[in-house]
N, C-alpha and C positions, 0 to 999 in steps of 0.2 A: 472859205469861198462857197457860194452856192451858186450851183448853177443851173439855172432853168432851162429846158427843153422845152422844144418848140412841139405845136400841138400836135404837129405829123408826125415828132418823132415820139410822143406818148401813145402812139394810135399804133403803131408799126409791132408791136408786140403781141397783143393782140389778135393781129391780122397776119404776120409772118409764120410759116409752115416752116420750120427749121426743129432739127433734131439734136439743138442745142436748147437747154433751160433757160428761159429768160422772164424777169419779174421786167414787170411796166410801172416807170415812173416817171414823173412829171419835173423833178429836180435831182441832181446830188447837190451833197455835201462834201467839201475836203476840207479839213487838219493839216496843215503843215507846222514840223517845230522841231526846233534843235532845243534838244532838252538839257544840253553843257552835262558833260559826265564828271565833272569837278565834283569833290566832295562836301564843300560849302552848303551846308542845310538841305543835305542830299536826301532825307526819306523826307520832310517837311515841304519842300519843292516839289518831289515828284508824287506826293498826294493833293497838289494841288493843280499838277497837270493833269491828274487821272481825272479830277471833278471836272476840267475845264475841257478835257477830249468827251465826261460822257455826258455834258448840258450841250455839247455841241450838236449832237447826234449825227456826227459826221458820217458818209458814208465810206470814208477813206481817211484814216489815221497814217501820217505820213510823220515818221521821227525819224532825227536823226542825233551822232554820239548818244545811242543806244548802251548803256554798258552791260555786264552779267549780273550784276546789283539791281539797277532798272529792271530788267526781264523778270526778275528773278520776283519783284513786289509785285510788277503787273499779273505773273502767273495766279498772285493771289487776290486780286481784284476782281471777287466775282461777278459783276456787272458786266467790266469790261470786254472779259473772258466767256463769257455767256453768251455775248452779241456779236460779238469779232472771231476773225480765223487769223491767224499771225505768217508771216511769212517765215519765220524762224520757229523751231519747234522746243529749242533747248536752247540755253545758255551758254552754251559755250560757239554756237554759231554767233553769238556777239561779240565775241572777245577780239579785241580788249575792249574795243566799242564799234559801231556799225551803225547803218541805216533798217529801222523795222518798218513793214507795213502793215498795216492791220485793214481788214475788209468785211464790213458788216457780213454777217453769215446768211441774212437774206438774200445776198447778189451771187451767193455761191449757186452752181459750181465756180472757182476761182482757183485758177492757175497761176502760179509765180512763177518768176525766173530771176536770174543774179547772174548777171555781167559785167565778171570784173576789168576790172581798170587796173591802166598804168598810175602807180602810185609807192610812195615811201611813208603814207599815212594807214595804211588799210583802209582806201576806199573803192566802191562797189556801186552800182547801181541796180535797185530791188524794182523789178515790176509785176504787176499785178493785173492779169487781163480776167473781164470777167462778159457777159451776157446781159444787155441792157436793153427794151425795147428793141427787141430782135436785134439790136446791134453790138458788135462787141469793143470794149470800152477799156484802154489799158490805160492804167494809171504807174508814172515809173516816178523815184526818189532818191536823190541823190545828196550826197555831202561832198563837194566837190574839193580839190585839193586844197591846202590852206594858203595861208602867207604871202609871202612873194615867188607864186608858183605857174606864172600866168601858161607857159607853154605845156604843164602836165595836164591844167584843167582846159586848154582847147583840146589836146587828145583824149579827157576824157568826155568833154558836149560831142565828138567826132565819134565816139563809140556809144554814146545816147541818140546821135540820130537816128545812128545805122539801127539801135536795137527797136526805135518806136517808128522809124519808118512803115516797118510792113509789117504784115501777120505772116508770119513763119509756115503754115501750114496751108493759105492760101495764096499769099502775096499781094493780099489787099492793102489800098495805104490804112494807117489803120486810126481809130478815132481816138487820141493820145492825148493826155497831160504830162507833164513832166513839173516835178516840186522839188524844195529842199532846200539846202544854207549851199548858194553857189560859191560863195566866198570870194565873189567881187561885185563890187558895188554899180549902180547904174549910172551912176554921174560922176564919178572919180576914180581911181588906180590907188589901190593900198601902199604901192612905192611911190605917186606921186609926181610918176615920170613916165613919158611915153605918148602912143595913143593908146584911146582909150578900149580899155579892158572888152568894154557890154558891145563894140561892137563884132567881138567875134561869135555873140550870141546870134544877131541878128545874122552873121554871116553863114552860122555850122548848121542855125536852124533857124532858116529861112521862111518855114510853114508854121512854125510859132509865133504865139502871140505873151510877149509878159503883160500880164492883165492888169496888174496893178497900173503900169503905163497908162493901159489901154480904157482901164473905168476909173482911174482920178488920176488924170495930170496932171495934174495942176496941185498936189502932194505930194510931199517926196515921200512916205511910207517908209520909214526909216526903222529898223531893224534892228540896229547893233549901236547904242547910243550914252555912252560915257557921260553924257549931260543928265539923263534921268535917270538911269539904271544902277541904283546903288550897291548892288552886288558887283559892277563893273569901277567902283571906286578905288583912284591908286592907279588905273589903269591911265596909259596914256591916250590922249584926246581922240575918239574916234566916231564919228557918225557915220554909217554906211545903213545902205541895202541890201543888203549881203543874199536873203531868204526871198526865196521867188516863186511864184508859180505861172507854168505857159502849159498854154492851150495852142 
């Protein structure tokens, strides 16, 4: 995703007197990607995510099923590692696997935080607040529960509102994305029964926008896709949207 800033807010950094660090830009960049921690052509794959995270020159590398294997190659990508500050500092903060963020090292200073969730998978929500044209700009990531889990992952979008709501140290609302493999789809229920799934998105976070929705609707942006995806062969029949990003 890239997203452009408006010309006020490129001017505001500049011009803002704050005794917080702030670089002036005119766009970001985000990476969202569930990188599958299966061991299926495990170092072959994830050397081809490291090329495809640093042609992107994202300014927010959002993974997720992170495992201590993955961590452990990225520590030695020194490109990566050069230009990025990690939300995890060691390996064993991923175990068995988990959500990383990675955050260009020119937008630092950059604060993280990890708010965990009710959950029987190990998952967590990683954010990342940093100083953007005087304004401050938190990017959070999540892997939401799996399966047929619909009432664990509304408790945990209910502890992502709470935590991108506001800024903790002034109470401002604050300028938020949130990304990552939701693990339900925007147009169907993984059981297939019920109503639907997406709209407790719209409901827990109502100041969100899923962007895909929002700049091609008219695509279904489909994500998790048993028809092309030949590492997904054998698997049973599935097209979803699974991976999202809101603004």
């Amino acid at each position: 995703l890239l997203l452009r800033l408006s010309k006020e807010q490129s001017m505001m950094g500049s011009s803002a007197s704050s005794a917080k660090a702030s670089v002036v830009r005119s766009s970001l960049r985000f990476l969202s990607w569930n990188v599958w921690f299966d061991r299926f052509a495990f170092d072959s794959r994830v050397q081809q995510i490291f090329s495809v995270a640093e042609a992107s020159e994202a300014d927010f590398l959002c993974f997720q099923e992170v495992t201590p294997r993955f961590f452990c190659l990225l520590e030695r990508h020194r490109s990566l590692t050069r230009n990025y500050v990690m939300s995890a500092s060691h390996q064993q903060q991923v175990a068995p696997y988990q959500v990383l963020l990675l955050v260009r090292k020119e937008l630092e200073p950059v604060s993280f935080e990890v708010h965990e969730f009710p959950t029987l998978m190990n998952r967590q929500l990683v954010a990342a607040t940093c100083t953007v044209n005087g304004e401050s700009v938190t990017v959070g990531t999540v892997h939401l529960e799996s399966l047929d889990s619909h009432p664990i992952r509304v408790k945990q979008l209910e502890i992502c509102a709470k935590a991108l709501a506001e800024d903790p140290e002034t109470g401002a609302h604050r300028n938020a994305l949130l990304m990552g493999d939701f693990n339900f789809c925007s147009y169907r229920n993984f059981s297939g029964r019920g109503p639907l799934e997406n709209g407790d998105l719209r409901r827990v976070l109502p100041d969100f926008v899923d962007l895909w929705e929002h700049l091609r609707p008219d695509e279904a942006g489909i994500t998790f896709d048993t028809d092309t995806n030949l590492v997904l062969r054998g698997h049973r029949e599935e097209t979803m949207r699974y991976d999202r990003i809101c603004a």
